[in-house]
N, C-alpha and C positions, 0 to 999 in steps of 0.2 A: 371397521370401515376401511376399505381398501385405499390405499396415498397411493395419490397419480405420480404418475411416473417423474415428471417435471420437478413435483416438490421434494420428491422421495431425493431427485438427483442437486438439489440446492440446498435444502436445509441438515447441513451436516454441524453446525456449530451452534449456541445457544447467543441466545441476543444480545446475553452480558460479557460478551467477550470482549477484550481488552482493544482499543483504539487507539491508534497514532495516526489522526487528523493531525494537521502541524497547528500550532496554538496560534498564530496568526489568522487561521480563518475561526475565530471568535465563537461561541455559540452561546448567547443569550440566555439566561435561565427559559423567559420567557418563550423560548425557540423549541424546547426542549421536547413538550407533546409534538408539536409539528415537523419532528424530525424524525420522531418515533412512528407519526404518522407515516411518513413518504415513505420512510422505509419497508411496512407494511403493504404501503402501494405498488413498489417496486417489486421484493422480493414476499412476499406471502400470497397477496390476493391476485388471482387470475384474472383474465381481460373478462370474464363472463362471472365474477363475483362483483356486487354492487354495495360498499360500503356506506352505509345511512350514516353520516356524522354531523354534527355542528360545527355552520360554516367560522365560527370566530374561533372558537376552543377547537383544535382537534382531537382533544383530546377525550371528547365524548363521541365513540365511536356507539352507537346504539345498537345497530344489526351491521349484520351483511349475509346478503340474501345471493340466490343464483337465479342468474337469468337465462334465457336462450340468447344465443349467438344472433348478430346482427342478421337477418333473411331468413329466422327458426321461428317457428312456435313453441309454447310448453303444452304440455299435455292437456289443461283447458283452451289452447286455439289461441294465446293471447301471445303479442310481439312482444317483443321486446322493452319496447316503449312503456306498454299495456302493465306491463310487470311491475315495472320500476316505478309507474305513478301512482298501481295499488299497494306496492310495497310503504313508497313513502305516505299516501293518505291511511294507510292500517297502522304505522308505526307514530305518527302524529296522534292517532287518536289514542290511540296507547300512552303515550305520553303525555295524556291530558289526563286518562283516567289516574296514574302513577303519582301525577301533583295532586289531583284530588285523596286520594290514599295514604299519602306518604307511608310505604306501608315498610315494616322492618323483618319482615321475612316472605317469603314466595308461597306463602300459602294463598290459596284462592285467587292467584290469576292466572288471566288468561296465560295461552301459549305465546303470546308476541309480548304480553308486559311483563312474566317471567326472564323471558330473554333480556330484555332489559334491566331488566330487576339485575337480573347475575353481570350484566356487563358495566353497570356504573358502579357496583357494589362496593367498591375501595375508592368512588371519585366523591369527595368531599365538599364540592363547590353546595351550595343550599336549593338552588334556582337549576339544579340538573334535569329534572323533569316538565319544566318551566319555558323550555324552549324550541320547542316545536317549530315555529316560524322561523328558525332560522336552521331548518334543516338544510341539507345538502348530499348529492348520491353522486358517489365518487367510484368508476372501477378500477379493478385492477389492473398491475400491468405483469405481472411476470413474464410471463412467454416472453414480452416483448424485452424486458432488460436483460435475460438470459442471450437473445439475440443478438441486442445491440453491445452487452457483454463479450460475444464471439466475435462478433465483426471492429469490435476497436482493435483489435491485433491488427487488422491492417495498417491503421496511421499512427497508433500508438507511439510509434518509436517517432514519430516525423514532429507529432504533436508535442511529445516531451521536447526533441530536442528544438524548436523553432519556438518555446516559454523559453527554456533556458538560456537559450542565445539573447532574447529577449530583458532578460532578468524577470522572470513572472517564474511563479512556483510550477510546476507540473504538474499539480491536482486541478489547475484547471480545465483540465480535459475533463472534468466534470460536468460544465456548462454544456460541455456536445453532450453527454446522456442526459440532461433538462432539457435539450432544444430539441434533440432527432434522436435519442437512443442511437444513434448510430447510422439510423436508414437514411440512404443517402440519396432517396427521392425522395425526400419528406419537403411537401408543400403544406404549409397552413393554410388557412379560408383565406386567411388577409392578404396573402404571396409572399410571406416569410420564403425562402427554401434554403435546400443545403441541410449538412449536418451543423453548421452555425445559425441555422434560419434565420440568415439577414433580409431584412425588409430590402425593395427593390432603392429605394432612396438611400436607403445607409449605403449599399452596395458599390451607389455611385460615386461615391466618397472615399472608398478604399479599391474598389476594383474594377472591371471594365466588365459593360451591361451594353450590350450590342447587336445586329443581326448576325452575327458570326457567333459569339461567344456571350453568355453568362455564366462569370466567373462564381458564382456563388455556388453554383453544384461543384466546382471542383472542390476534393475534402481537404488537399495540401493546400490551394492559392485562397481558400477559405479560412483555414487556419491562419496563415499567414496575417490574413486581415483581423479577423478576431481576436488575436496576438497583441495587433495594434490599438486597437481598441480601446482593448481591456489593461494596456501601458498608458495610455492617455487617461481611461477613468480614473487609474488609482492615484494618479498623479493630482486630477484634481480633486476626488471626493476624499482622499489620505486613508480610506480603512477599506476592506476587503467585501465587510456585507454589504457597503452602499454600492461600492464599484459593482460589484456583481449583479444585487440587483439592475442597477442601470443599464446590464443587460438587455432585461427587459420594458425597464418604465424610463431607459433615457438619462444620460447627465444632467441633461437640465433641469429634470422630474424629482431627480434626487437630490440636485441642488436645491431646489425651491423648498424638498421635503423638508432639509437637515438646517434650512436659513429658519423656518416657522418653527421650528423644534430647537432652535438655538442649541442644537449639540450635532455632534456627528454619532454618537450614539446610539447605534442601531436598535435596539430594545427602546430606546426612549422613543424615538420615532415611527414604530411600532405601533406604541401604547397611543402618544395622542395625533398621529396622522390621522385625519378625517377625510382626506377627499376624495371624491367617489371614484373618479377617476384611480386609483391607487386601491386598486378592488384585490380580489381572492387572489389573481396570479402574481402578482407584483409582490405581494404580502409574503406570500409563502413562495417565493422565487430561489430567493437565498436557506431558506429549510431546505427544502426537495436538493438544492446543492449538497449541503452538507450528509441529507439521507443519502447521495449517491457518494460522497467522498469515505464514510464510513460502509458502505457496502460493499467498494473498491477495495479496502483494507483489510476488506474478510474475504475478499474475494479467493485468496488461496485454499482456502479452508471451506469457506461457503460456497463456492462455487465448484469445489476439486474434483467434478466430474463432468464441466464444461472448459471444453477447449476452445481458446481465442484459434481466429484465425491468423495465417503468417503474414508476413510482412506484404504489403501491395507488390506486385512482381510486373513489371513490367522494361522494353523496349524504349526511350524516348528518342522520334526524331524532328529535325527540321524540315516544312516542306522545301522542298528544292525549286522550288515552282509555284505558282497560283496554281491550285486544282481541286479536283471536286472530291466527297469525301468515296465515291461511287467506284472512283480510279483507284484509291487504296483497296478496297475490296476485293475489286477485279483482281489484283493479282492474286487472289486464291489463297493468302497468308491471313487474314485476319477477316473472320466474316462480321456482315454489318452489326450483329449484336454485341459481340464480343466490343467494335469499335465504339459501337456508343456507351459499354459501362464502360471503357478505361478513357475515354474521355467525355467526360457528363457534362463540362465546360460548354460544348461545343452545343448551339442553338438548332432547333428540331428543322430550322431551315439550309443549314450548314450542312448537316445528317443525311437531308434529302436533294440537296443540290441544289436548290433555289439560288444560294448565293455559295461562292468557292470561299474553298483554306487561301489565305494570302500568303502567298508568297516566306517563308521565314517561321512561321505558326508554327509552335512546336505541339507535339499530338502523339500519341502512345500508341504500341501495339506490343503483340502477345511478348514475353520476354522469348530470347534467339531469334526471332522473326526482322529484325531493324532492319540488318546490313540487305538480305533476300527484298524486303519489301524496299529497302531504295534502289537497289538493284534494276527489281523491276520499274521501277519510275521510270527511272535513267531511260531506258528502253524502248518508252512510248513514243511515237513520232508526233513529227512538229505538228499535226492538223490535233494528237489528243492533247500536247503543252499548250496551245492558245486555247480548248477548249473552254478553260473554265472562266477565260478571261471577258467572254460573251455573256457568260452566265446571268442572267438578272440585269443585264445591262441597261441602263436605262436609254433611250435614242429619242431625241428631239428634231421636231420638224417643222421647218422655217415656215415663217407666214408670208415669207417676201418684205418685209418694215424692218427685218433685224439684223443689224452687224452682228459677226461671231463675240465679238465682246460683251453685247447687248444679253447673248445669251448667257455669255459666261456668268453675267452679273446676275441671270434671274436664279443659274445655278449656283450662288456665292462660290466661285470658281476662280482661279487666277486666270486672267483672259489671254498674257503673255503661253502662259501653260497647255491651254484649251488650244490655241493659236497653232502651238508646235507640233501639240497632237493632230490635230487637222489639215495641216501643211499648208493654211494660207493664211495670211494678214488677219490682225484681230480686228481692223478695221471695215472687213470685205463685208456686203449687202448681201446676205445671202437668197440666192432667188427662191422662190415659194416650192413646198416640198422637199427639199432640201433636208437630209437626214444626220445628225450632227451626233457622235457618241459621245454621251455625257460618264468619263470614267466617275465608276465608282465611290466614296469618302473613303479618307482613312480609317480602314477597321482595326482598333485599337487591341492590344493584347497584352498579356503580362509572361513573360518567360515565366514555364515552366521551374521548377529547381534546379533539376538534371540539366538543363539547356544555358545556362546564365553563363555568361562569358565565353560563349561560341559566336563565331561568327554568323554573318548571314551565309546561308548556302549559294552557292554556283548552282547552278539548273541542271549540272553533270556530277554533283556532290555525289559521291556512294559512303562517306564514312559515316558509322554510325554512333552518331552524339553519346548517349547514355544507355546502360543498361543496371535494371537495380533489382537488388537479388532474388537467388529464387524464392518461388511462395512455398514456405512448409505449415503444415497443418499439426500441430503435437500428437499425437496419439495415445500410447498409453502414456504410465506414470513415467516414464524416462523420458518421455519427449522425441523418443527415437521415430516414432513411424510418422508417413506423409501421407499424401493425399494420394498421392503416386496411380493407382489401379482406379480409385473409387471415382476421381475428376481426371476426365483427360483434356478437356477444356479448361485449361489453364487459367485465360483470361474472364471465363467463366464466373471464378473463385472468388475473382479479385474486387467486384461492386456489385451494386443492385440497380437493377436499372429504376430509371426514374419516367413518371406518367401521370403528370399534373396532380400531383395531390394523393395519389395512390402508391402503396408497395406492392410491386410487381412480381419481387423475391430475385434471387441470386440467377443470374444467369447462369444456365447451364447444370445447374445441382437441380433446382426443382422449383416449383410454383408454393413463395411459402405465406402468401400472406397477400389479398386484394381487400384492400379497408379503407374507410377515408379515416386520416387522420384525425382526430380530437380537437380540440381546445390550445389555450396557451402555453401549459408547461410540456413541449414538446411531444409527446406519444399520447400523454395524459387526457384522456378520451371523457372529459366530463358529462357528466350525461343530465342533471339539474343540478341548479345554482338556486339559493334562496331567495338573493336580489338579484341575481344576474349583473353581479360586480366584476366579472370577468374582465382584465383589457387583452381585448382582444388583438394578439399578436403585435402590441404597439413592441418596438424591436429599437433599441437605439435611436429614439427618436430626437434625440437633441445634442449640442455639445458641437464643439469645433476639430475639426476632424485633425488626426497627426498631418505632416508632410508625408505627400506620396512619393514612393517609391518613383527610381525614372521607369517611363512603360518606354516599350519599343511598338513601333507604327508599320505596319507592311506600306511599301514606298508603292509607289505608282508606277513606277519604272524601275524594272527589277536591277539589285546594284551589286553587279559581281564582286566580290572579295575572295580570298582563298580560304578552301574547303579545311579543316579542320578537324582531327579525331578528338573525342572529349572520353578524358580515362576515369572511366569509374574511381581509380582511386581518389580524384578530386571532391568525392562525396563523402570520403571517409575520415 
């Protein structure tokens, strides 16, 4: 039988090779099939193999069949779907004939209960053929952690060192391959997003969620949060599998778990957790961690003919001005795709000019391109600098009954403020018709890395803030070759763009992949559940958040200070 290409290129090591997990992330006897499960998830079974297991044991894997791809038929006409619910109603009744039988060798049966037969043959529990009802069809994922494998070289190094500085181990960058593998438009049904998939409520808690910016696509000011997070879990829950878990089912979920289980004990909790709520993903949240923490460890060897991508490469500046993201483009330095993967922060009406970059926003572009494209800012005359200031403007119009203050107040506005903008009395009766610009709110933001202790910019700024180095690609086994010839789209390389819920694929390299995402353990594309114990994207749903970082606020009134070079070496 011919090995596809993919597996030919991953499986170079055998399963029993040696592990240095760090002993602090514990692994439960009980853990032990379910780690061996995910791993199989991961690295063995394709996105279009359909794993038939039992949803409690994983460790009864029954079949695993192939399906067509999501929008294919199989050669009988049948979808996808069609496949998978005769696959599992043929394998249940198999399993019923098997108990009836109890048979101790593979003579006289069928082709689906031999299969069987050979696949429980070493598992000893009594009740193996007993459990039909609690099947569960589970696909693969290879393609996709091979991917998201290449693509953590970009924050790779940002995410180590922002644990570190933290005091958090570095294998947590294993959470981002449970949450997103990597893709960094990964939307769940529930609006998880980001490669952290924070729910939009936790978001608001560590980052800024706004008509300008959601910070949750960005992968470094997302790390950064998740960082905190996960220093606040462990702090309260004291062990490593609860914190983790409470990833996904919440501090306070796991508090409640580990008070009714009167241990911290992760296996104990395990065994008698019962509440429904606390279903398949929660359960096996912290496995599927630990199957990606030992996959990473083999990663040199298991993986040694996929190459991560280099470091994220890019430009960062400050705006110099309120302006639109349209006016960066125009100068012919960085086109609109390229702008929206290297800043995914930035909200689809930011993108499209409905509402302007404030004033200070710091925002990326190709690396060499910074100092050119402030350049040409500088440049634009005063009708394109107040352009963006109109933008989305709201204007209110007097009925004749309202002092300017009156207004101010329906705007919860400062009326002194409104007053000086308007150049009369906050006490004036404004006659009817009357046209009042209502500025803006503060649209809130978080510096950038690169940007953090630079000043605001002068509207005449040309220095350019940060640049962070270039993007190389390894090549062969020395690591000497780049991307150089094959991408000239630099900024290309650097993300994936994101589309509600859909991977788009790498700008500028090729179209690698339109799917809706899956289920809750990130990529993990469940396709039936027994009970449909799924929780469904619950993301940090409880617990009292760290103290927030200070944010910085684009003013209302731009406030000159002096312009400032910021040296790369300050990152080193």
């Amino acid at each position: 039988m011919r090995i596809p290409l993919l597996t030919a290129l991953v499986f170079v090591v055998a399963a029993g090779a040696a592990r240095a997990v760090p002993a602090e992330f514990e692994k439960p006897a009980a853990l032990v099939p379910a780690v061996a499960f995910w791993k199989r998830v991961y690295a063995e079974w394709r996105v279009d193999d359909i794993a038939l297991h039992d949803e409690s044991d994983l460790g009864l894997v029954y079949r695993v069949i192939r399906a067509p791809a999501r929008g294919d038929k199989d050669a009988r006409g049948r979808t996808r779907k069609q496949v998978v619910a005769s696959a599992v109603a043929e394998t249940a009744a198999a399993l019923r004939a098997l108990h009836k039988k109890q048979p101790t060798t593979a003579d006289g049966l069928s082709d689906v209960e031999k299969e069987i037969f050979v696949a429980l043959a070493h598992t000893k529990r009594p009740d193996k053929y007993a459990r039909a009802d609690d099947m569960r069809a589970q696909n693969g994922m290879l393609e996709r952690f091979v991917s998201g494998y290449q693509k953590s070289g970009l924050y790779e190094q940002f995410i180590t060192e922002e644990m570190t500085r933290l005091g958090l181990p570095k294998e947590l960058i294993g959470i981002a391959f449970v949450e997103s593998l990597f893709h960094t438009g990964a939307r769940s049904k529930v609006g998880a997003a980001g490669i952290w998939q924070f729910m939009p409520y936790t978001g608001r808690e560590y980052m800024h969620l706004n008509a300008v910016v959601d910070e949750r696509w960005d992968p470094l000011l997302a790390t950064e949060s998740a960082g905190r997070y996960l220093l606040q879990a462990k702090r309260e829950l004291r062990t490593w599998p609860l914190a983790i878990t409470s990833y996904n089912y919440g501090r306070g979920g796991m508090r409640e778990l580990a008070n009714k289980a009167g241990t911290n004990d992760f296996g104990v909790i395990l065994a008698v957790s019962k509440a429904k709520r606390f279903g398949f993903a929660a359960r096996n949240y912290y496995a599927s961690f630990l199957a990606v923490l030992e996959l990473l460890d083999e990663g040199p060897q298991r993986f040694a003919r996929v190459k991560k991508f280099g470091t994220w490469s890019y430009d960062v500046l400050r705006a110099p001005f309120s302006l639109l993201a349209s006016q960066v483009t125009a100068t012919g330095l960085v086109d609109a795709a390229s702008f929206d993967a290297l800043n995914p922060a930035l909200t689809p009406a930011a993108l499209t000019g409905k509402v302007p970059l404030p004033h200070g926003l710091p925002f990326r572009v190709p690396l060499g391109t910074g100092a050119a494209v402030l350049a040409a800012l500088s440049e634009l005359p005063v009708t394109e600098r107040t352009k963006a200031a109109s933008t989305g403007q709201t204007v209110h119009v007097a009925n004749g009954r309202q002092t300017l203050a009156a207004v101010a107040k329906k705007f919860k506005l400062d009326a002194d403020d409104l007053a000086q903008r308007a150049g009369v009395a906050a006490d004036t009766l404004l006659a009817k018709g009357t046209k009042v610009a209502i500025p803006a709110p503060l649209a809130r933001y978080t510096l950038l890395p690169e940007a953090r202790g630079t000043p605001l910019p002068t509207p005449d700024a040309t220095a350019l803030v940060a640049s962070v180095p270039a993007l190389t690609v390894p090549g062969g086994d020395d690591g000497g070759d780049s991307v150089g010839d094959a991408v000239t789209n630099t900024a290309g390389m650097l993300a994936s763009t994101r589309s509600r819920g859909r991977i788009t694929g790498i700008v500028g390299v090729r179209l690698v992949r339109v799917e809706e995402l899956g289920d809750t353990l990130g990529g993990v594309d469940v396709v039936a559940g027994a009970r449909g114990g799924d929780v469904g994207g619950v993301d940090v749903v409880a617990g009292v958040p760290p103290p927030r970082r200070a944010r910085e606020a684009a003013p209302l009134v731009s406030i000159v200070q002096p312009s400032a070079s910021f040296s790369p070496d300050a990152l080193r």
